[in-house]
Every structure is written in C-alpha cells, then in structure tokens.
C-alpha positions, 0 to 999 in steps of 0.5 A: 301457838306462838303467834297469837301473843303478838298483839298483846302485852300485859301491863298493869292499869295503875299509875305510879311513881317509880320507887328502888323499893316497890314491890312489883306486886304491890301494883293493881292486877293486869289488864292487856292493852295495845301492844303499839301504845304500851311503852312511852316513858319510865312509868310505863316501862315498869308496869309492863316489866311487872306484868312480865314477871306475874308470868312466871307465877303462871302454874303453867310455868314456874307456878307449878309445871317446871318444878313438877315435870323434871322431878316426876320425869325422875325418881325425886317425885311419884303421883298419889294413888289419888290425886286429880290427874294431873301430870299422868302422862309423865309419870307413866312416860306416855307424854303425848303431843296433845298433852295439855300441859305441855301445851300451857308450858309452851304458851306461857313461855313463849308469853313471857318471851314476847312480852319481854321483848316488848319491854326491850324494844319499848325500853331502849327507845325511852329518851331521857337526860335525866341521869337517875331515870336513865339508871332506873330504865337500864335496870329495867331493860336488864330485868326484862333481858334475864327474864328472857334469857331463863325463859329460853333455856327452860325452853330448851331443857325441855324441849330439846336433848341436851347440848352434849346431845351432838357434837356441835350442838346443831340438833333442833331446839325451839323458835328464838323470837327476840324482835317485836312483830304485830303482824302474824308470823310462823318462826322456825325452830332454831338449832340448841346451839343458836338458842344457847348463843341467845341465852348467853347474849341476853345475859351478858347484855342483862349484866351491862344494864343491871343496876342493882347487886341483889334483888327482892322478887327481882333479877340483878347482877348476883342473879344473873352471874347465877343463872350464866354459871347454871347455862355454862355448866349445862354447855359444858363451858367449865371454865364459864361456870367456874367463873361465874359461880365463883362470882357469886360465891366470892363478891355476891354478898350471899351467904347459907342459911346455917343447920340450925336455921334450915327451915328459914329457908323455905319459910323467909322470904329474900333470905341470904341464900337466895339469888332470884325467887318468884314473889307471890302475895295471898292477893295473886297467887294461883289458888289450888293451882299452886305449887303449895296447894298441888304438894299439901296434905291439906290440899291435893297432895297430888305427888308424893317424896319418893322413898328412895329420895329421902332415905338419902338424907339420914338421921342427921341431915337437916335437909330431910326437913323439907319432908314431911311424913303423914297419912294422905286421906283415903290414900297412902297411909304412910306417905311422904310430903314436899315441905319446901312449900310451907305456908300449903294451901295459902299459896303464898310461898316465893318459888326459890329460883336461883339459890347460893348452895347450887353455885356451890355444886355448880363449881364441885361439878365444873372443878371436877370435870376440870380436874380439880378434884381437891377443890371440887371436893372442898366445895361440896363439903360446904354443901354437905356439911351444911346439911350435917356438920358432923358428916365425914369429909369427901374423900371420893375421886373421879366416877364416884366424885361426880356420882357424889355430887349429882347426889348432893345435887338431888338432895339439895335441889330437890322439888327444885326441878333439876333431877331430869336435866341432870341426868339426861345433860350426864348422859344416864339413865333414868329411874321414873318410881311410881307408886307401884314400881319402878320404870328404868329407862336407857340413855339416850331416849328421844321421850326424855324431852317433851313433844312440840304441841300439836296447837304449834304444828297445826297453826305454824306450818314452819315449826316441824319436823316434830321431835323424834319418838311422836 
C-alpha cells in the first residue's frame, strides 16, 4: 500500500565527497533511516538520490517486471512449457487483483515516488553560497524530478487506458503524490489527464535544474528531451514530440551504433545511442531475479521469442542477433532466446531505458500523423537501414506507413517493454501467442490494464472504484 512508504527514505550509509564522475553504485548498500533527519547538505542529498535510482533495479520494476509484462501481454514473448511460474496470469489474460506481481510493481513504484519526493523537498531547502555546490544540488534535484516524472507515467501506462482512451482524458489513473507527508494518508486516484500534467511538470522542471548534457547510469538533459518526446507521443501532442526528439536527434550528441557494431549495443555499457540505462554491478544486482537470469538458457529461460517476432527480421537484419536459437532443457527443443541480456545469469547488464533509435520512431510516427509523410518515411529508413542497409527504401503511405512503423517499433524495441502500450495507445487489437495458441483480443478491453492491488483497496478506503472488468 502507498502509505506504508511515508516514514522511510532509503539512503546509503557511507560518507563521501561529491564527485561529477562517481558512480552511484560505487557507494556502501542501503540501509533506511528517519525520513525527517535524512537530507541536511549536498552529501547527503546525493546519497538519498542514489538510493532512489537502486529502486529502479527492483525486479519488481525495471529489474524485470516492466520489461516483462508489456511483451507477454502481446505477441513479442510466450512463457516456456517450464518455467517457474512467473507471470501465468498475464500470458493466460486472467490477471487478478491479488496478483502478486502487480502488487510488487505497485509497491516499488509508489517507492521511488516517495522517496523521490523526499529528495526534492530535502534538495530545494539545502542553502548554500557556494556557486559549484548550488550547480551540483540543482542537478540533483533535476535527477530526482525525472526519476519521478518516468515513475508515474509507467504507472499510468499501466494502470490506466491510454490517454486517447476519452476525449479529454478525464478517465481514472492512479494517486499523484508529489508532497512530503509523515503522517499516514489514503490519496485518491487522479484522472490520466491530471497525471500527464504531472509528468510534463517534472520534466520541465528536471530540464530547468539539470546540469548535465548526457549521463552514465545517470538522467540529464538528452535523457530528459528523450523521455518528454516518448510522453508527448502517447498524448497525442505531435508537435511536442517532434520537438523534442528532433532535440535529441539533432543537438544531443548521440549517434547509432553502426550494423557492424550492433551487438555492442546491448554488451557496452554507456554506448552512443543510449540516452538513460539502469546501471547494475555483479555487487547489486537481483541475482536469479534478474532480468538476465529470468531470459537465459543458462538460467531459467522463463519466456521465449515468439516465432512470429522474429521471423520479422529476415536473413539480413542484424536485429535478429538479439535472438538466440537453441534447445532449453527438458522444454522446447527448438526454442528461441532474449539476447539483449548477454552477460545471462552474472546479471550485470545495464537495462537500456531510453535509446536514440526510439526518437527516431518517435518522430516517424508524430511526422506521419502529422502529415509528414516524406519525413516520416526518411526517419524510419534510418531505423531500417541500420538494421540492414541493403533493405529497400520506404515507399508505404498512410494506414500501411503507420502499420510500417508500429512494426519497426516492435523489432527495434523489443524485449524493451513497448509492444502492449503500442497498440492499445493505437487503438488495435492485441495478439497474446502462447506456447500452444494464439489469444486474439478486440480493442477496447477494460484487461488491457492492470487491476489496482486488492492490498491498496483494503488499506486506503479512497482508492476505488477499482478498474473496470475486476
């Protein structure tokens, strides 16, 4: 439940100076301490923002379950005929409100939030004369208002229908939280729109305070022109989006990883093309609860490629080497493998976040629906001809130029935990492929979302009415 976050903020026990090069994970682990007495200068305002980005490695979140969920929920992933039961109910579309899972993506989120705010409210009271340490805090609490701002709209892409969903995007969401309160509260749930406005505010305040151009492990301002182009185009707001994946495009400094050098991708840490990733270390990583442990054959090699996936690619795309083919032990004798993940069962792979090749499809996709077909066709031959440069140029118009991109999306993307969001933010219908059959589901359809933890219901009398269909 929400409100058992509100006395705790986890920060790190160690003592250190403030370094533009240290890395968050180079500190002691964590232990919680009075939320009250946490923040009082620059030191230890940078330990409470590392414990808020060791959040996001939770397997409840981006450790595993957001880059799970939206892939299952679609036709990108199936669960092995063994495995270890893990995720059933999304593969078979019976989610539950008791779900376990649902409740830890819940909890762990609503943690970052809180912690987050913490760091805000502690940040922006920090007094200083100090022009350089005034410089290092603002960065700080820019940090700590993107983590918030990516924290709510996963929320809302997975608790709420998309914003297109009514007309004025007035249908329910989840709580927004942004002040600091140690007493115990039962917050209501706010409409989408009202979250969305939340989002858009932290960004923009995160752009304001951030420092620094490009991040390790690390939100900055390429990150967070990223993340504002990807909220703009869920909102429908083309313009927003155009602008400001055309800022990363253009002024961010990123460039792609070439063909030749694809695999470096998911292997390098900080390459080129990434904007934002989750840094892990063999030291904190979640173990057989990792996302590398969760797709190895070496380890549990819980959810399989579809077929259909990656028969996509073709001979000639080197996107296909984020597959692997092989026999999973006493299971599928012919299965395929998430390679994107490559160090396996060491779980020390950075989650990729935010990458430049999404900016590109982003703005395909805003140029299109803006009628821009001649640039939005010029924008995914980058996409497309990375993959394979021999690959004819984009002729598609219209209906067939959207169905184009939305496929390039799910090749480029996948395993990345877009494909669910996609086509239900579309309007279209979904295909969940099992490892026995095929589930066809029309659009709209109230189990597209997730259910608010029945916890939640039971200990916050203002949370319902709970989402439609449970």
């Amino acid at each position: 439940m929400i409100v058992k976050f509100k006395h705790i903020l986890i920060i790190a026990t160690a003592v250190f100076t403030v370094s533009c090069s240290e890395s968050f994970l180079d500190i002691d682990p964590e232990q919680s301490i009075a939320a009250e007495n946490a923040i009082v200068d620059l030191s230890s305002l940078q330990t409470s923002i590392y414990g808020v980005y060791s959040k996001l490695q939770s397997n409840d979140y981006y450790g595993r379950t957001m880059y799970v969920i939206p892939e299952l929920m679609a036709d990108n992933l199936y669960l092995s005929s063994r495995n270890t039961g893990r995720y059933l109910e999304f593969e078979n579309f019976v989610v539950s409100e008791r779900n376990t899972e649902v409740e830890g993506f819940w909890d762990a989120s609503y943690e970052v939030i809180v912690n987050a705010n913490r760091a805000i409210d502690g940040g922006e009271k920090i007094e200083t004369s100090n022009t350089l340490e005034q410089s290092a805090i603002n960065q700080l609490v820019g940090e700590a208002y993107a983590i918030r701002a990516l924290t709510y709209f996963d929320l809302v892409r997975m608790f709420a229908q998309p914003y297109n969903y009514t007309a004025d995007a007035s249908h329910l969401a989840v709580p927004v939280i942004t002040e600091v309160n140690i007493d115990v509260t039962s917050p209501s749930r706010n409409t989408v729109n009202e979250v969305y406005t939340q989002v858009k505010a932290d960004l923009l305040s995160a752009l304001d305070l951030l420092q620094d151009d490009k991040g390790e492990g690390t939100f900055s301002k390429g990150a967070v022109n990223g993340l504002l182009a990807r909220v703009a185009l869920y909102e429908e707001d083309y313009v927003n989006a155009i602008k400001y994946s055309s800022e990363v495009i253009d002024n961010g400094g990123y460039t792609l990883i070439s063909n030749t050098d694809y695999t470096t991708l998911w292997s390098s840490d900080f390459n080129t093309e990434t904007l934002f990733e989750i840094v892990n270390t063999v030291s904190d990583n979640e173990g057989s609860n990792s996302l590398g442990h969760f797709f190895s054959v070496d380890g549990y090699a819980d959810a399989l490629v579809t077929t259909d996936l990656y028969n996509l690619y073709g001979d000639q795309d080197v996107r296909a080497e984020a597959v692997l083919s092989g026999e999973k032990p006493s299971a599928e004798t012919d299965a395929l493998f998430v390679n994107k993940f490559p160090n396996g069962t060491t779980a020390d792979d950075n989650i990729k976040i935010l990458r430049l090749a999404e900016q590109y499809l982003i703005r395909a996709e805003a140029y299109l629906k803006e009628g821009q077909t001649t640039l939005a066709q010029e924008d995914l031959n980058v996409i497309v001809k990375r993959g394979n440069p021999a690959a004819l140029n984009i002729t598609e118009t219209g209906t067939d130029l959207l169905n184009r991109i939305l496929e390039e999306r799910r090749k480029e993307l996948a395993f990345e935990g877009h494909r669910l969001f996609d086509l239900n933010r579309n309007k279209m219908d979904l295909t969940i492929i099992q490892s026995d059959q095929e589930l066809v589901v029309s659009y709209p359809n109230d189990k597209f979302i997730l259910p608010i933890p029945l916890s939640e219901i039971n200990s916050n009398p203002n949370i319902e009415p709970q989402n439609p269909g449970y």
